[in-house]
C-alpha positions in Angstrom: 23.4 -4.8 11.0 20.9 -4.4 13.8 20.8 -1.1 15.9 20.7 -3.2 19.1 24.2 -3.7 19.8 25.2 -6.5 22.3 28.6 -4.6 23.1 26.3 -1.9 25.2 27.5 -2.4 28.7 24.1 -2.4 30.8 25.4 -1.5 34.3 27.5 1.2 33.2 25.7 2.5 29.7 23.4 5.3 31.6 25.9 6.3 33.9 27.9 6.6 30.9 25.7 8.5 28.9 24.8 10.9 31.6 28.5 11.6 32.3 29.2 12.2 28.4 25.8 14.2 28.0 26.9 16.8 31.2 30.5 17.3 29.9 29.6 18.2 26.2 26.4 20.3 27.8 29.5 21.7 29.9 31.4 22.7 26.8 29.1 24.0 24.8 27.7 26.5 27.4 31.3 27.8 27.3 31.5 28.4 23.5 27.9 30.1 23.5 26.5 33.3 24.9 22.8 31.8 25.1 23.2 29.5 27.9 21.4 25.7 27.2 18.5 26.3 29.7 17.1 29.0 27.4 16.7 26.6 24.6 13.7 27.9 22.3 10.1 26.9 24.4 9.6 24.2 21.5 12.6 21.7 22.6 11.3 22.5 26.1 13.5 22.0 29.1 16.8 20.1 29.0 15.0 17.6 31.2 12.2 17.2 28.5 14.7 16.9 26.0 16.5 13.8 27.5 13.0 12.5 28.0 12.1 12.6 24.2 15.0 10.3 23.7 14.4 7.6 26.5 10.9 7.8 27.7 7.5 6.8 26.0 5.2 8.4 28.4 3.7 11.7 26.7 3.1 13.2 29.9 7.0 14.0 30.4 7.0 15.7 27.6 6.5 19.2 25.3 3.9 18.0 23.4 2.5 21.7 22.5 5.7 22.1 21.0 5.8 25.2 17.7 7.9 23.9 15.7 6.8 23.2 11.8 7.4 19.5 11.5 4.5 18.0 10.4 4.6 14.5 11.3 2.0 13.2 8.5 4.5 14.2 5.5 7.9 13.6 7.3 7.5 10.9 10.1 4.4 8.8 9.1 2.7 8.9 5.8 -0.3 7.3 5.6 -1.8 9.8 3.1 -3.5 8.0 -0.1 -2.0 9.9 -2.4 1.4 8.2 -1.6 0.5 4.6 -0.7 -2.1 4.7 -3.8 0.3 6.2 -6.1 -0.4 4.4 -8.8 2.8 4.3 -10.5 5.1 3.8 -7.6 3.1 1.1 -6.0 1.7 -0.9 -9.3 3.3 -2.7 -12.4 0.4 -2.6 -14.3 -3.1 -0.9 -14.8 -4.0 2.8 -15.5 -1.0 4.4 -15.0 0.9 3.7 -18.2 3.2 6.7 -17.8 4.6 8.8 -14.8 3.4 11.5 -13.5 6.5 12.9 -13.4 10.4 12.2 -14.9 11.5 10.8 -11.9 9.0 8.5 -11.4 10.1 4.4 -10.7 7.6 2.2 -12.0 7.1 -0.3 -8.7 9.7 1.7 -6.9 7.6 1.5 -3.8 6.3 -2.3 -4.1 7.8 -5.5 -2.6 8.9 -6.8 -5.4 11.6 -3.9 -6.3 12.5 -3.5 -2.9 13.7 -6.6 -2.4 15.9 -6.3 -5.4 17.5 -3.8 -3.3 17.6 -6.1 -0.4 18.9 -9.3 -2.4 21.6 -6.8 -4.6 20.6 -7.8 -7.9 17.8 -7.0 -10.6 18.4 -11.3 -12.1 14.9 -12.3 -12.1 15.9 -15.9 -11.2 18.0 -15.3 -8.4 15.4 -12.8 -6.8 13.1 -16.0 -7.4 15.0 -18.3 -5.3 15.8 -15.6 -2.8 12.4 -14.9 -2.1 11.3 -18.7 -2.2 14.0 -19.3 0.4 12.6 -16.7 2.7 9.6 -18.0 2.4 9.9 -21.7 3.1 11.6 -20.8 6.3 7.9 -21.1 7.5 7.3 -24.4 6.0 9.6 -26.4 8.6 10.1 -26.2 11.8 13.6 -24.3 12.8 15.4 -24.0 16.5 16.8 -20.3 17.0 18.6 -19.8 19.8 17.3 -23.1 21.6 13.7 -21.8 21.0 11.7 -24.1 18.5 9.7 -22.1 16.2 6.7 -24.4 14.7 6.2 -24.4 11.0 3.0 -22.3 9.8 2.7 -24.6 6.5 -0.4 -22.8 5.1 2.6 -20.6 3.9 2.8 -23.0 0.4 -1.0 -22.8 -0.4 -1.6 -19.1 0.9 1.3 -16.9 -0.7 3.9 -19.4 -2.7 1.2 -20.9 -4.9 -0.9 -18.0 -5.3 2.0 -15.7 -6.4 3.7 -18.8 -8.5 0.1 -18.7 -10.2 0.2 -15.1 -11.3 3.3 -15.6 -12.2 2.5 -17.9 -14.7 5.0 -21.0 -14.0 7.7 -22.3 -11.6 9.1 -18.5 -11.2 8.2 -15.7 -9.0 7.5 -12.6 -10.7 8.8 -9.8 -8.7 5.6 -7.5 -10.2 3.2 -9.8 -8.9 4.5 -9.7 -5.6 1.2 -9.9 -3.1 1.3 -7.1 -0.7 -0.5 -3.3 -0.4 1.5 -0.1 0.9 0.3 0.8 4.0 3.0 3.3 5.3 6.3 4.7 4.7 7.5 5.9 8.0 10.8 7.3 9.1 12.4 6.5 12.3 15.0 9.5 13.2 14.4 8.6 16.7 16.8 5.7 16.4 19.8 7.4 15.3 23.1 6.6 17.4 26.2 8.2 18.0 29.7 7.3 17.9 29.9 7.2 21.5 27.5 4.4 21.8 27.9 1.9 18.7 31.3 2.9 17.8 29.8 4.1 14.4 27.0 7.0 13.5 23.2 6.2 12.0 20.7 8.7 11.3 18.1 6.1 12.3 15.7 3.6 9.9 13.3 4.1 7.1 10.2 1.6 6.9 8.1 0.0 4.6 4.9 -1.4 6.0 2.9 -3.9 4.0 -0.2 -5.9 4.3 -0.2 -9.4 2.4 -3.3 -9.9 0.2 -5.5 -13.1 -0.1 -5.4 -14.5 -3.8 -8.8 -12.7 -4.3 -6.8 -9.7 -3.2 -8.5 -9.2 0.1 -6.4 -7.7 3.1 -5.1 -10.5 5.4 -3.6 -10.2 9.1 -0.1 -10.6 7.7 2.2 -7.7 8.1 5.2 -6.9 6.1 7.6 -4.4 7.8 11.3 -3.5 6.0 13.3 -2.0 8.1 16.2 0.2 6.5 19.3 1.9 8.1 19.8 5.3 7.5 24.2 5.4 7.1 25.5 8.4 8.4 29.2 8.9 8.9 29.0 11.9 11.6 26.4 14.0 12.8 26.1 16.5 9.9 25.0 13.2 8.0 22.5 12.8 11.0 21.3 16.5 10.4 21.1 15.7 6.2 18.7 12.7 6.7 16.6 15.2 9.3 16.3 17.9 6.8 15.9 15.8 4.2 12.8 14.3 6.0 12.0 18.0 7.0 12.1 19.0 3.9 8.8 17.0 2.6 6.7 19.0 5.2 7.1 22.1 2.3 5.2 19.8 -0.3 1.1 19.6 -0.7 -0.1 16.1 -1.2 0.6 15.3 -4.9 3.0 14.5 -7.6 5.4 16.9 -6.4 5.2 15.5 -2.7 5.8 12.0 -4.3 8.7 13.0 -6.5 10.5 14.3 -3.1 9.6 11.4 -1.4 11.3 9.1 -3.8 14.2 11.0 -3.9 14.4 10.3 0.0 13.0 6.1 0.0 15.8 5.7 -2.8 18.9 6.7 -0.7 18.0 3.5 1.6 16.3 1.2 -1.1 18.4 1.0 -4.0 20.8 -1.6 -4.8 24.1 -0.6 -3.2 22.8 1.7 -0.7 25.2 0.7 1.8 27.9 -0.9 0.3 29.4 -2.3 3.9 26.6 -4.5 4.8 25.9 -8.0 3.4 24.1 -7.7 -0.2 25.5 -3.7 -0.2 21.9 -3.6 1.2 20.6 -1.0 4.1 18.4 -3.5 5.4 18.3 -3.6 8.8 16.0 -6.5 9.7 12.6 -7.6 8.0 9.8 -8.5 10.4 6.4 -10.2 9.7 3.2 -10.1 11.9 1.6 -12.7 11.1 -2.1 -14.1 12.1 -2.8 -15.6 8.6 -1.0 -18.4 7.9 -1.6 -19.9 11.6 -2.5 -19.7 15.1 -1.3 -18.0 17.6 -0.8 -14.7 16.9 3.2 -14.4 16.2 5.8 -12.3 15.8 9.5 -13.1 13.8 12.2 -11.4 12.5 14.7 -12.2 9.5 18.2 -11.0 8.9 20.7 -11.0 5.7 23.0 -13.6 6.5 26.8 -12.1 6.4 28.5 -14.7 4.0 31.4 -13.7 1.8 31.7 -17.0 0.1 28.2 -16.5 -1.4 26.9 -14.0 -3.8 23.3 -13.4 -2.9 23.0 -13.5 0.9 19.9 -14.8 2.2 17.4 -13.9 4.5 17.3 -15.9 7.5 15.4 -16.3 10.3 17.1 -14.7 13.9 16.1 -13.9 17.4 13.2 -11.5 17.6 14.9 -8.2 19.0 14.5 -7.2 22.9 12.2 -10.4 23.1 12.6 -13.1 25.4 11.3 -16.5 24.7 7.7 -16.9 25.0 8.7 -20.2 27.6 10.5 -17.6 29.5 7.5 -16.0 31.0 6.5 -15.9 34.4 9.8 -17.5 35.7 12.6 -16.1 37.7 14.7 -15.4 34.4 12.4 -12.4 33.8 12.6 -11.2 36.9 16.1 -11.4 38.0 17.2 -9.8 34.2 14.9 -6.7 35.2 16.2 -6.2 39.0 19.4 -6.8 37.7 19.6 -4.2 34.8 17.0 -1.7 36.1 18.6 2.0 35.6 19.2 0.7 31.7 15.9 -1.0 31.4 14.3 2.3 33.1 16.1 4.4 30.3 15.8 1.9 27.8 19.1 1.8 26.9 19.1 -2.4 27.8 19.9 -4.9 25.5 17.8 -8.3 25.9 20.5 -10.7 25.9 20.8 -14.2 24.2 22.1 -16.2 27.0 20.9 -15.3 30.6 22.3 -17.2 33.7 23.4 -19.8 31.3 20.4 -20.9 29.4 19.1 -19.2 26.1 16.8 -16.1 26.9 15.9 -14.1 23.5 13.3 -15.7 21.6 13.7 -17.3 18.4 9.8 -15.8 17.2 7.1 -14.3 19.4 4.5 -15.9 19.7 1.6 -14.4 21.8 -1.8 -14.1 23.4 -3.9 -10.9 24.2 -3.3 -10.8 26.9 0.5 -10.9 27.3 2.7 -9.0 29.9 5.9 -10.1 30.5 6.5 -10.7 35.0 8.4 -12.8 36.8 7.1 -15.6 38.9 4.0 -15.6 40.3 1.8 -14.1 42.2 1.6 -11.3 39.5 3.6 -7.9 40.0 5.4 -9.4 43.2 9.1 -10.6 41.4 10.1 -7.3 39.8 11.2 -4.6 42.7 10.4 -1.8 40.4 6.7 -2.2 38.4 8.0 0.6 36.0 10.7 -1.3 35.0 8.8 -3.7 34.5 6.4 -2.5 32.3 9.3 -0.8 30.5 11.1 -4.3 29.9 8.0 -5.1 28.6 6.9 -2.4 26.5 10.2 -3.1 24.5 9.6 -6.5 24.0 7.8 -7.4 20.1 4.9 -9.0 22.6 4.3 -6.7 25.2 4.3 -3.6 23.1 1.5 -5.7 20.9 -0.7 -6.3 23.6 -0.8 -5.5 27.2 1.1 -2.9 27.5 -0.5 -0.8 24.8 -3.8 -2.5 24.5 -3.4 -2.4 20.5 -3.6 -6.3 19.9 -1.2 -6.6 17.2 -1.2 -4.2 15.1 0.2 -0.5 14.9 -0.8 0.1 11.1 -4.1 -2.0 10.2 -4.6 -3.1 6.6 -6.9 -1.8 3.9 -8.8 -1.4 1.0 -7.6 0.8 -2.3 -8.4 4.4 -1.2 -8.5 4.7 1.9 -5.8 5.2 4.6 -5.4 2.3 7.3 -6.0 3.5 10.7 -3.0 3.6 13.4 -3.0 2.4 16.8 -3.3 4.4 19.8 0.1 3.6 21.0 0.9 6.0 17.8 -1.5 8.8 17.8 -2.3 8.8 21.5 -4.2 7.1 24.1 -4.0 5.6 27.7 -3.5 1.7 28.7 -3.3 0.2 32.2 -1.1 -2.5 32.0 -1.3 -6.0 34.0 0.0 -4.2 37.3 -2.6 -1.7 36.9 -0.5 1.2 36.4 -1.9 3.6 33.7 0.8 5.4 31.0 0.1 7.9 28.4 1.1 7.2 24.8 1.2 8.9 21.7 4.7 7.7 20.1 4.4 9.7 16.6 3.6 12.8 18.9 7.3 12.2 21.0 8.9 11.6 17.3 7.4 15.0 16.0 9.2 16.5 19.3 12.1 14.5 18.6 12.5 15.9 15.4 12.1 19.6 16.3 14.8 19.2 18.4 17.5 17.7 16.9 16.9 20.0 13.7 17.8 22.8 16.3 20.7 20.7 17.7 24.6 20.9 17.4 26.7 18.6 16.8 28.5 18.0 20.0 24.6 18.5 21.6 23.4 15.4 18.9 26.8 13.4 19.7 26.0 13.8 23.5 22.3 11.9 23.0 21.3 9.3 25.5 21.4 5.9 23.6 18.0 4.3 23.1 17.2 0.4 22.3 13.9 0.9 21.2 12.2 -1.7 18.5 8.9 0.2 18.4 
């Protein structure tokens, strides 16, 4: 189930959130004697706080915060040591033992994640699981009234290669073709009951880069996207200090061990027995400028089907994305004058009809050069250029281009021993964006802040959070 929930009410969701967020601040100044503007100098001021939550401009925010989170071990890991572990991330070669006990041979590779995704260990059905996701490039599908071309290089660049070292008409699930890049928790996306009627402590992520058949990086991106279930906010606070918790490990076996521990609440078969496959899947996402040309963008879902015992991954709308024949016309503009206070505090929910016609996209295709406006001339539609670019930002296109200036990628592919670099966007930098308005990024910086913060948080201060939509 995706995080973005279309029942959010866009007029009235801020106004909401502000009105819940002053009457629990309001209660629990009366059951404390520290009152909340003397909150410890690292979760700064209350205004700072809210800011973590709904802004990604580092300038609003306590950046030089003190507390210990240490965003390389608990938010993003990029280290070598993890994504080269050579028994969590190979089937085969040196490694012929673990370094540990509690090692999982493969437990951080494609191919025994997506026996967590697809519910089952049956090498057959994980075969014809996998071969159905992948054909969905081969033809050419209509989501949401938007046609999404085939990219049919798909057959001769990843099917046949992997059938071939898989030695007949069968995928091996070992042989799966894709490098660890990252392992990355998002805490940052947790909701409360107030806003989606149920409690998450956010998503865990997989990043992988697709290898040629030489085993050469390619520009096709893998990303798994995993709820984290959390019936109430102590859950919340168990995933945090569970993250936390890694930050008291050196690089090493140890480090690794703990890690696991964590991945495997999220990845393993029945992780969330509620959803379709008992799987914690979110969404999967691919990033792709391999198979074809232009640059694009999709996103696939686990198709809810009682009736059928493996659900399959299909292809859906691409989250908080409008279709790419959508830009530069009046739909753009009137959604982001219409819905600005939400889109401002992104806490907006790109819808899939708009004024009648089909408005989220069905991929994302894109150009460099992408901003999503209204009509033109340029910057002249949209009232408000900061809601603008903040419609933007959100989208899969804008935030990969534009926006950001990144082009593409956040996490870049890469050889064996060494760590991939990370966009700016993530470890800080400046863009102008097509209205020529500068903003100040630095997102990993605002989810280390994040984090110190709601470790320090109660519960009626976590169930009080503004609600975010963010995809990035």
């Amino acid at each position: 189930m995706s995080r973005i929930r279309s029942s959010l009410t866009l007029k009235t969701g801020a106004l909401l959130t502000l009105l819940v967020l002053g009457s629990a601040l309001l209660a629990f100044a009366a059951t404390s004697s520290t009152p909340i503007t003397a909150a410890p100098t690292e979760r700064g001021t209350l205004a700072e706080q809210q800011a973590v939550r709904t802004s990604r401009d580092t300038s609003l925010l306590p950046l030089r915060s003190t507390c210990t989170v240490n965003p390389s071990k608990e938010l993003f890991i990029t280290d070598v040591s993890v994504v080269d572990d050579c028994y969590r991330t190979t089937w085969s070669g040196p490694c012929l033992t673990p370094a540990s006990p509690t090692a999982t041979r493969g437990a951080w590779t494609v191919g025994k994640l997506l026996e967590g995704i697809f519910g089952t260990t049956n090498s057959t059905a994980l075969s014809n699981q996998t071969l159905n996701w992948l054909n969905q490039w081969a033809t050419l599908q209509t989501i949401n009234g938007d046609p999404v071309p085939a990219r049919p290089a798909v057959q001769s660049l990843i099917i046949d290669p992997w059938l071939a070292a898989s030695g007949g008409t069968t995928l091996d699930m070992r042989k799966a073709p894709f490098r660890l890049l990252a392992i990355v928790a998002r805490l940052d996306l947790r909701e409360n009951a107030g806003y989606s009627g149920g409690t998450t402590a956010g998503e865990g992520r997989f990043v992988f880069d697709l290898l040629d058949e030489s085993g050469n990086p390619t520009n096709f991106l893998l990303i798994l996207e995993y709820g984290l279930d959390a019936a109430d906010c102590r859950a919340v606070l168990d995933w945090a200090q569970a993250f936390h918790g890694l930050g008291a490990y050196p690089f090493g076996a140890g480090y690794n061990d703990a890690l696991q521990a964590v991945t495997d609440r999220f990845t393993a078969i029945g992780a969330s027995p509620g959803k379709p496959n008992r799987s914690a899947i979110n969404q999967v996402r691919t990033n792709d400028f391999f198979l074809d040309f232009p640059w694009e963008l999709r996103e696939f879902h686990l198709n809810p089907n009682p009736a059928v015992k493996v659900v399959p991954l299909v292809l859906a709308t691409v989250a908080q994305t409008p279709a790419r024949s959508r830009q530069a016309t009046a739909a753009i503009s009137t959604f982001v004058n219409a819905n600005e206070p939400a889109i401002l505090a992104h806490q907006h929910v790109v819808p899939l009809i708009w004024s009648g016609k089909p408005f989220r996209g069905g991929a994302a295709p894109h150009s460099l050069d992408l901003g999503w406006d209204g009509p033109p001339p340029q910057c002249t539609s949209i009232t408000n250029p900061e809601a603008r670019h903040a419609f933007s930002l959100d989208t899969c296109s804008g935030c990969h281009g534009q926006e950001t200036g990144i082009f593409f990628k956040h996490v870049e592919p890469r050889n064996p021993g060494f760590a991939s670099m990370l966009s700016t966007f993530l470890t800080g930098g400046s863009a102008t964006d097509l209205c020529n308005r500068t903003h100040n990024f630095g997102d990993i910086n605002r989810r280390r802040v994040d984090l110190c913060q709601l470790l320090e948080k109660s519960c009626i201060e976590i169930d009080a959070e503004p609600a975010v939509t963010f995809v990035h």
